[in-house]
KEVEXKE-26394 format. One record per residue: residue number from 1; residue in three letters; chain; x, y, z of N, C-alpha, C, O in turn. Coordinates in nm, 4 decimals, always signed. Layout:
<rozas>
(NUM "Ala" "A" (X Y Z) (X Y Z) (X Y Z) (X Y Z)) ...
</rozas>
This chain:
<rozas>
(1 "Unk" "A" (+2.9468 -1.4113 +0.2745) (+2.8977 -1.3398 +0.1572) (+2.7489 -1.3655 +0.1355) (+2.6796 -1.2665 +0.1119)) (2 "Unk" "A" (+2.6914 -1.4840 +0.1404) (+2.5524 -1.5447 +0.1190) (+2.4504 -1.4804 +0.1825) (+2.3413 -1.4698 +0.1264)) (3 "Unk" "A" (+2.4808 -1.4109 +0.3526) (+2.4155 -1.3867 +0.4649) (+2.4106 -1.2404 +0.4410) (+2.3185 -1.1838 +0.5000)) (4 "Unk" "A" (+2.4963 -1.1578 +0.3608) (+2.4865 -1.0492 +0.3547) (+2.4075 -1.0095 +0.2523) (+2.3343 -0.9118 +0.2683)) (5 "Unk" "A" (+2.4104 -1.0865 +0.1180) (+2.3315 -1.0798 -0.0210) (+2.1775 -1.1348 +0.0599) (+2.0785 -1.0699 +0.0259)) (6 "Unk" "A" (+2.1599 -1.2190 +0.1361) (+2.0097 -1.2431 +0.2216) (+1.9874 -1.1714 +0.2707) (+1.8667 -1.1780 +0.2944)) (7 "Unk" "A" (+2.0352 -1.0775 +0.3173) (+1.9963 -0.9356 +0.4602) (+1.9682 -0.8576 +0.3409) (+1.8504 -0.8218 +0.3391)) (8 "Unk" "A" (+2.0479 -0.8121 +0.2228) (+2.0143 -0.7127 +0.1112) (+1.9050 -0.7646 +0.0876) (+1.8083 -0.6931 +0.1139)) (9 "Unk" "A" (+1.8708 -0.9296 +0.0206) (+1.7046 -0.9562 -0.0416) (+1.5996 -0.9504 +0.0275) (+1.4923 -0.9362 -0.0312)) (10 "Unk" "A" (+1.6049 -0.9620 +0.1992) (+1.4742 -0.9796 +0.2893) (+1.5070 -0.8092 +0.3256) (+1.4044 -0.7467 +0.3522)) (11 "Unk" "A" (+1.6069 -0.7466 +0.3287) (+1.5226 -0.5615 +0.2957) (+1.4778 -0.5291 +0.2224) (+1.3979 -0.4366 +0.2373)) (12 "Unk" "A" (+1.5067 -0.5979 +0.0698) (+1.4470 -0.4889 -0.0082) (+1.3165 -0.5975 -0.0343) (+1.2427 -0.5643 -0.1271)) (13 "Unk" "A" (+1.2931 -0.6801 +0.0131) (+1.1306 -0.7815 +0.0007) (+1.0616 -0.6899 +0.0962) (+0.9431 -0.6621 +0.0781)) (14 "Unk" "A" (+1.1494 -0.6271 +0.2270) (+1.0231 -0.5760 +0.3236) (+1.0064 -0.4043 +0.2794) (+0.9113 -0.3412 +0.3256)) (15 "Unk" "A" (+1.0641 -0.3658 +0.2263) (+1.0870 -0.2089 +0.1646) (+0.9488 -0.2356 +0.0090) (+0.8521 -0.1655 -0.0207)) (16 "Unk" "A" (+0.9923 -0.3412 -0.0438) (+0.8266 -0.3691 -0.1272) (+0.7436 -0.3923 -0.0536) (+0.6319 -0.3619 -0.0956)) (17 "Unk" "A" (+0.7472 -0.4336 +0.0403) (+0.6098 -0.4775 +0.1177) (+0.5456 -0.3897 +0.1633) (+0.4231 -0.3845 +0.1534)) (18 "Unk" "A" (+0.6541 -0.2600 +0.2524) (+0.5624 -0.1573 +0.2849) (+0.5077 -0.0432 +0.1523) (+0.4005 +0.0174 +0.1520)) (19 "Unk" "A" (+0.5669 -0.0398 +0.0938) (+0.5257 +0.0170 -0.0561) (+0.3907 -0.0138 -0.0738) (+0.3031 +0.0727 -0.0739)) (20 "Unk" "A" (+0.3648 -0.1625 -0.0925) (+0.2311 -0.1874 -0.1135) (+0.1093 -0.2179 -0.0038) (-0.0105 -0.2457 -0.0080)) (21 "Unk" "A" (+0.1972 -0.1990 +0.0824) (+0.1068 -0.1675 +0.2000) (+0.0172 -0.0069 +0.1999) (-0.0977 +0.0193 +0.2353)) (22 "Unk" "A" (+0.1124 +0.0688 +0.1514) (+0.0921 +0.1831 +0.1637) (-0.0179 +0.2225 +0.0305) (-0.1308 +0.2714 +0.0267)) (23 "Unk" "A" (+0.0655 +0.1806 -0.0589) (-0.0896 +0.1873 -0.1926) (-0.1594 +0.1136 -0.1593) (-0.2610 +0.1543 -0.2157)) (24 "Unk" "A" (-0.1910 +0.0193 -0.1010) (-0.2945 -0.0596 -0.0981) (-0.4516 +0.0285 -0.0001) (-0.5718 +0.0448 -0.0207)) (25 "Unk" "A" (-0.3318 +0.0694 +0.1270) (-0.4209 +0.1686 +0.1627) (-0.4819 +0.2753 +0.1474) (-0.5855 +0.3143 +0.2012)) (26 "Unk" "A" (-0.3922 +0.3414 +0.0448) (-0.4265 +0.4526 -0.0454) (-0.5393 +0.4612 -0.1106) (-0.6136 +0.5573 -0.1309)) (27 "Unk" "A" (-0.5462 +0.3295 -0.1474) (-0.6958 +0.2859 -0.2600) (-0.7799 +0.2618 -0.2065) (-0.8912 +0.2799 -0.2558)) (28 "Unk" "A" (-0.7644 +0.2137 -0.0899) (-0.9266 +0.1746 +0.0172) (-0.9319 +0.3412 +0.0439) (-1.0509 +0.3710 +0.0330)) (29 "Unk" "A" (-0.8836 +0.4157 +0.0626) (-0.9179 +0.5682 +0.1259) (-0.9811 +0.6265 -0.0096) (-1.0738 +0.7071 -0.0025)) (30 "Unk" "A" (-0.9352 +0.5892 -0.1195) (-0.9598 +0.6506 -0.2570) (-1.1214 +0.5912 -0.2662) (-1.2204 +0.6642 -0.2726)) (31 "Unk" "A" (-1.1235 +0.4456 -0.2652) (-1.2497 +0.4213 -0.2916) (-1.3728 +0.4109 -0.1845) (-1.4847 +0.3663 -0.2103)) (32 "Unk" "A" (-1.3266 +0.4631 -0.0552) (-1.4047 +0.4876 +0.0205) (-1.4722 +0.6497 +0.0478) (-1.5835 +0.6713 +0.0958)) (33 "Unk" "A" (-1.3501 +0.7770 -0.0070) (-1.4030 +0.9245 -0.0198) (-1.4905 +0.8927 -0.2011) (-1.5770 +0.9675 -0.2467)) (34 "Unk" "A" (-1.4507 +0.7992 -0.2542) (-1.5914 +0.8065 -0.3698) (-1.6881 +0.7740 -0.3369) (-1.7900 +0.8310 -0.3760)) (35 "Unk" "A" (-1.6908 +0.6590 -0.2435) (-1.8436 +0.6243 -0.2089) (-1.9311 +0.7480 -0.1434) (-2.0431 +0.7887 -0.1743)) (36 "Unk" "A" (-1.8517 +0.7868 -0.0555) (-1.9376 +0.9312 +0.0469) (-1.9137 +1.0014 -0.0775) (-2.0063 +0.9570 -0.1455)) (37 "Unk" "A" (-1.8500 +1.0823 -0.1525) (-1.9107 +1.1929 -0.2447) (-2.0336 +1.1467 -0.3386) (-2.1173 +1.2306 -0.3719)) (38 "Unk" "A" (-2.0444 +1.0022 -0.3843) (-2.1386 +0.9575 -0.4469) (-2.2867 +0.9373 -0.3643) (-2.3947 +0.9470 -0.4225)) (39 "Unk" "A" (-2.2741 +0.9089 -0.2258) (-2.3566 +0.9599 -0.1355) (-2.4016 +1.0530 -0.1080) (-2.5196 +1.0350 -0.0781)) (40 "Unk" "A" (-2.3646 +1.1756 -0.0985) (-2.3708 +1.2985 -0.0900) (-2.4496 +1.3590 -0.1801) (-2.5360 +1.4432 -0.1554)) (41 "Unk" "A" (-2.4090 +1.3009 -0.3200) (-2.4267 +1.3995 -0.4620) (-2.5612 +1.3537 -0.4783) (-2.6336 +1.4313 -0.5407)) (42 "Unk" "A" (-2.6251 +1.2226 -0.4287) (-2.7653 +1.2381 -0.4669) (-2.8488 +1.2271 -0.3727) (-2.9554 +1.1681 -0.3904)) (43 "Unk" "A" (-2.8256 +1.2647 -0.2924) (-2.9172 +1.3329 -0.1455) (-2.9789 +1.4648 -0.2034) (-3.0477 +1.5375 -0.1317)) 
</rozas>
């Protein structure tokens, strides 16, 4: 019973993990197309 409730908690630890893997990267792409439009806009 123990080994199966552990296989449920280390999926759903790695199912958060890629979650915030994924926003995390989201936000470097977010704050990297602001920098180039803020580049852009005062050229």
């Amino acid at each position: 019973m123990m080994r199966e409730e552990d296989e449920l908690i280390r999926r759903r630890q790695r199912d958060r993990a890629r979650v915030m893997a994924i926003l995390l990267g989201l936000f470097v792409v977010l704050m990297f197309a602001i920098t180039i439009a803020k580049m852009t806009v005062n050229q």
